[in-house]
KOLPAGU-102105 format. One record per atom (N, C-alpha, C): residue number from 1; residue in one letter; x, z, y negated. Coordinates in nm, 2 decimals. Atoms other than C-alpha are relative to their C-alpha. Layout:
<sites>
seq_type_c1_c3_c2
NUM_A_X_Z_Y
...
</sites>
This chain:
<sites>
seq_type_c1_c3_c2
1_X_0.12_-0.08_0.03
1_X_-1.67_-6.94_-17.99
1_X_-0.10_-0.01_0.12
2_X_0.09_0.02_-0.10
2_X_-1.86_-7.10_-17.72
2_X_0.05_0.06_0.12
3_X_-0.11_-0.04_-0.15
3_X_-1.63_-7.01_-17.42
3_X_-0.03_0.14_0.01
4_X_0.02_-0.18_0.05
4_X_-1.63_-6.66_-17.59
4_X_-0.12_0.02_0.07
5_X_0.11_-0.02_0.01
5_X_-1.97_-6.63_-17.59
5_X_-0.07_-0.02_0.14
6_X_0.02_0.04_-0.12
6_X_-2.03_-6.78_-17.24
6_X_0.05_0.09_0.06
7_X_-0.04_-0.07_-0.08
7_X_-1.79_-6.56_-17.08
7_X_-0.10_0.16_-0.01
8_X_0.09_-0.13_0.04
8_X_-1.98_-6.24_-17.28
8_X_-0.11_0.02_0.07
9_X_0.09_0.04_-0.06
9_X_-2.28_-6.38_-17.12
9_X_0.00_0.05_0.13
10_X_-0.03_0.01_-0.12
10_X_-2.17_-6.40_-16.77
10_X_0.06_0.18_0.03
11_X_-0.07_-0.17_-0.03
11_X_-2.00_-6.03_-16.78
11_X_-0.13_0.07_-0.01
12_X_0.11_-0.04_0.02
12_X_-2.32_-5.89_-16.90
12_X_-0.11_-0.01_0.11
13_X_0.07_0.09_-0.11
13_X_-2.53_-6.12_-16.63
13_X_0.09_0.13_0.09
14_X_-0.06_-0.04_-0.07
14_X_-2.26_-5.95_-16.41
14_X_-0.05_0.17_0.02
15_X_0.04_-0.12_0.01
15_X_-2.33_-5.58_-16.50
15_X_-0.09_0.02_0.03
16_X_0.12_-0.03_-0.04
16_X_-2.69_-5.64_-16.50
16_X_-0.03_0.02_0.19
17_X_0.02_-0.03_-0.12
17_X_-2.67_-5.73_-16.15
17_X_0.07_0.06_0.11
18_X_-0.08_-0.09_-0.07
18_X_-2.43_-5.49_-15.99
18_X_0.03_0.09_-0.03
19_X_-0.05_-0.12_0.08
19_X_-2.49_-5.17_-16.15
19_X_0.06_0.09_0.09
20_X_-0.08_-0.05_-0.10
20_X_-2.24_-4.91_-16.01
20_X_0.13_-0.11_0.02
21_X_-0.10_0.02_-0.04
21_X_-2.01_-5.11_-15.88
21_X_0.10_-0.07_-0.09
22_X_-0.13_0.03_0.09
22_X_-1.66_-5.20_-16.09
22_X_-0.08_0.03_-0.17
23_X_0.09_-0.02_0.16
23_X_-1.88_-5.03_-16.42
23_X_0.11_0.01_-0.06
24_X_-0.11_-0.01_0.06
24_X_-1.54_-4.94_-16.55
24_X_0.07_-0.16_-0.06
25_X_-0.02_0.10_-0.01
25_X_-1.41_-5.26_-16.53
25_X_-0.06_-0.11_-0.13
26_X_0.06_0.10_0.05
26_X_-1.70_-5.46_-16.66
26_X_-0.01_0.04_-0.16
27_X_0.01_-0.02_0.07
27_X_-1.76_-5.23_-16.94
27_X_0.18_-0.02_-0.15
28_X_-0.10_0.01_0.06
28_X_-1.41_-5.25_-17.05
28_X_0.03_-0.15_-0.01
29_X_0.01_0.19_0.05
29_X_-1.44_-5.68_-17.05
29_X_-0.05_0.00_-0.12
30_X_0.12_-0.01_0.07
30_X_-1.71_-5.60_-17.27
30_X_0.09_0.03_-0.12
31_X_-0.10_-0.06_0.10
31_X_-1.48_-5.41_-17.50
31_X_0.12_-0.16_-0.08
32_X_-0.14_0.04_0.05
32_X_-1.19_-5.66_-17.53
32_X_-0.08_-0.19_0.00
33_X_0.05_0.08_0.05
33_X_-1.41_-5.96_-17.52
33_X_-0.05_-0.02_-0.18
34_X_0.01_-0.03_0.17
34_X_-1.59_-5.84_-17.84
34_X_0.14_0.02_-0.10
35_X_-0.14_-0.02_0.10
35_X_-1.20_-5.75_-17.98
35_X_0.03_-0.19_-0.01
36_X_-0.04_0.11_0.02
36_X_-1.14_-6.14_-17.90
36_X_-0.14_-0.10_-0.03
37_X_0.14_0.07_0.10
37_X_-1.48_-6.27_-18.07
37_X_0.03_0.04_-0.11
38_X_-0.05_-0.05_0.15
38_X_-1.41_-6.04_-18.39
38_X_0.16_-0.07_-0.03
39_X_-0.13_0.06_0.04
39_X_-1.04_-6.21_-18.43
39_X_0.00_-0.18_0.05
40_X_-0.03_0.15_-0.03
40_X_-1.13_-6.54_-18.30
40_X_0.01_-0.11_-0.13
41_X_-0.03_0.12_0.14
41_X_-1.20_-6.72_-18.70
41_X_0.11_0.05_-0.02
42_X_-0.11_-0.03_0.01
42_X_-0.86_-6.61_-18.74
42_X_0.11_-0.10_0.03
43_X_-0.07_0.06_-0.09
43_X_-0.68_-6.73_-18.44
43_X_-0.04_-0.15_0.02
44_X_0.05_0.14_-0.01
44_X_-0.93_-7.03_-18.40
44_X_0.02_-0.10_-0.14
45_X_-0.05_0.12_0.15
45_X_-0.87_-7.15_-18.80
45_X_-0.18_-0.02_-0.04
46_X_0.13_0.02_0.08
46_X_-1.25_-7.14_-18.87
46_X_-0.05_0.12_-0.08
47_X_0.04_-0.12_0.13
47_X_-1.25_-6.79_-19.11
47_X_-0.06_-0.11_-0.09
48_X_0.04_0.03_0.12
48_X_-1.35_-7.05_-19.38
48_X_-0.16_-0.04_0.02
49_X_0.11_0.03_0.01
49_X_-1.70_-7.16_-19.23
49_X_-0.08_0.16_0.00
50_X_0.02_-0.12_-0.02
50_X_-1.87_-6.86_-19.31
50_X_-0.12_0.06_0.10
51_X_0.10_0.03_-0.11
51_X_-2.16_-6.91_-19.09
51_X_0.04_0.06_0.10
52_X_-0.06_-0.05_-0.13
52_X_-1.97_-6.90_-18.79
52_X_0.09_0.10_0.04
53_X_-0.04_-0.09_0.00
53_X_-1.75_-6.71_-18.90
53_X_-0.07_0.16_0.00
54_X_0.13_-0.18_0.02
54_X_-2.02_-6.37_-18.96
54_X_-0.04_0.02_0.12
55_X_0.07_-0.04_-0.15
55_X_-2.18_-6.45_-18.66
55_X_0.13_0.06_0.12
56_X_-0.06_-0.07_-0.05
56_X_-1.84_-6.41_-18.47
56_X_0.03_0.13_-0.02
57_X_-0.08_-0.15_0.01
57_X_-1.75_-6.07_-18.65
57_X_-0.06_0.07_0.07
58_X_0.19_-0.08_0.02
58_X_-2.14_-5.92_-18.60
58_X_0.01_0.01_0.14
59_X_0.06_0.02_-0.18
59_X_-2.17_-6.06_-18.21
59_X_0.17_0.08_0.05
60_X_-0.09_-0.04_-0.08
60_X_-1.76_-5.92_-18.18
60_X_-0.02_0.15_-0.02
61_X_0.06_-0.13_0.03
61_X_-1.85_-5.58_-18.35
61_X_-0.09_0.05_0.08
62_X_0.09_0.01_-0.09
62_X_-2.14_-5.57_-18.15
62_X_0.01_0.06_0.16
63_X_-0.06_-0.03_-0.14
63_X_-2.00_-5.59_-17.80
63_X_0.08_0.05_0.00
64_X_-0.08_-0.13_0.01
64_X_-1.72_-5.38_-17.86
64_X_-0.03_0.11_0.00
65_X_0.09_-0.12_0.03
65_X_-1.93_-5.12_-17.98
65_X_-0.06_0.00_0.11
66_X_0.05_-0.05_-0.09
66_X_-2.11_-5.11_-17.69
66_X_0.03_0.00_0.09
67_X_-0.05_-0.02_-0.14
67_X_-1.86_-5.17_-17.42
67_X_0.09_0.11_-0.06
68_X_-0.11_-0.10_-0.01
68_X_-1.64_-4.90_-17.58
68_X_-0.15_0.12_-0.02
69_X_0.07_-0.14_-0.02
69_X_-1.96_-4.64_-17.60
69_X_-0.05_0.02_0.15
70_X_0.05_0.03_-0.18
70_X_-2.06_-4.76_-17.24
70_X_0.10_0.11_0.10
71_X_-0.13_-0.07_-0.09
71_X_-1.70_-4.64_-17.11
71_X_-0.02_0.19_0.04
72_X_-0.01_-0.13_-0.08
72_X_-1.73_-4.22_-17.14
72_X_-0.15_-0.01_0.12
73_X_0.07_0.00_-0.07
73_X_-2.06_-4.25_-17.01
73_X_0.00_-0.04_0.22
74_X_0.03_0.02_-0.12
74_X_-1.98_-4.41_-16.71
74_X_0.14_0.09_0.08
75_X_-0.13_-0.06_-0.04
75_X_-1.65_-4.21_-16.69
75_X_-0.08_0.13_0.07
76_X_0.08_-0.18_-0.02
76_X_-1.88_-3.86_-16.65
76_X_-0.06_-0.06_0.08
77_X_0.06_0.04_-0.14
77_X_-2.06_-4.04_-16.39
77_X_0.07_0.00_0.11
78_X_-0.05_0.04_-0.08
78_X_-1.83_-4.14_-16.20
78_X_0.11_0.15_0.05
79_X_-0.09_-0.15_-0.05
79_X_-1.62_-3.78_-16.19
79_X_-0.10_0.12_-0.01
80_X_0.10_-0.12_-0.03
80_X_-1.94_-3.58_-16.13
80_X_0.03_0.03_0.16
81_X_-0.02_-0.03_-0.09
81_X_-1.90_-3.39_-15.82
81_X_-0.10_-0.06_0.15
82_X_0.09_0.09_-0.06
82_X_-2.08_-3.54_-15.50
82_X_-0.14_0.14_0.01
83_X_0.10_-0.10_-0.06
83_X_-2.45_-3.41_-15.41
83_X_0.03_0.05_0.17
84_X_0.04_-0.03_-0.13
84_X_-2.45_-3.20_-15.10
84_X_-0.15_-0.02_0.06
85_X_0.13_0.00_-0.04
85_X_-2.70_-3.21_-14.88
85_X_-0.06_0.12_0.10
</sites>
């Protein structure tokens, strides 16, 4: 959960400060991080603390939900036609 949560940290950190460049990318970390936060009391064997367990679903729900609504937006960005000048 910590690791998780560290790396979520760090991608985000990452986004903030490189907007534009690999947005595809980052946003889709974002995505499949949160898929491996929501299944980690599972995989990790701690579904029964429920504490930790909620907070992983909520923080993997969470970041999913907004690295997968992040994705068209940056998709229509990125295939807009260039400005002339």
């Amino acid at each position: 959960m910590v690791i998780l949560g560290g790396l979520t940290a760090l991608a985000a950190l990452y986004s903030l400060n490189s907007p534009g460049e690999r947005d595809t990318l980052s946003e889709g970390s974002h995505a499949v991080l949160g898929v491996l936060l929501f299944i980690s009391p599972w995989v990790m064997g701690f579904a029964d603390l429920t504490g930790l367990a909620w907070t992983a679903w909520i923080a993997g729900v969470v970041t999913a939900v907004s690295g997968l609504l992040a994705l068209p937006q940056i998709s229509s960005r990125m295939h807009r036609p260039a400005a002339s000048h």
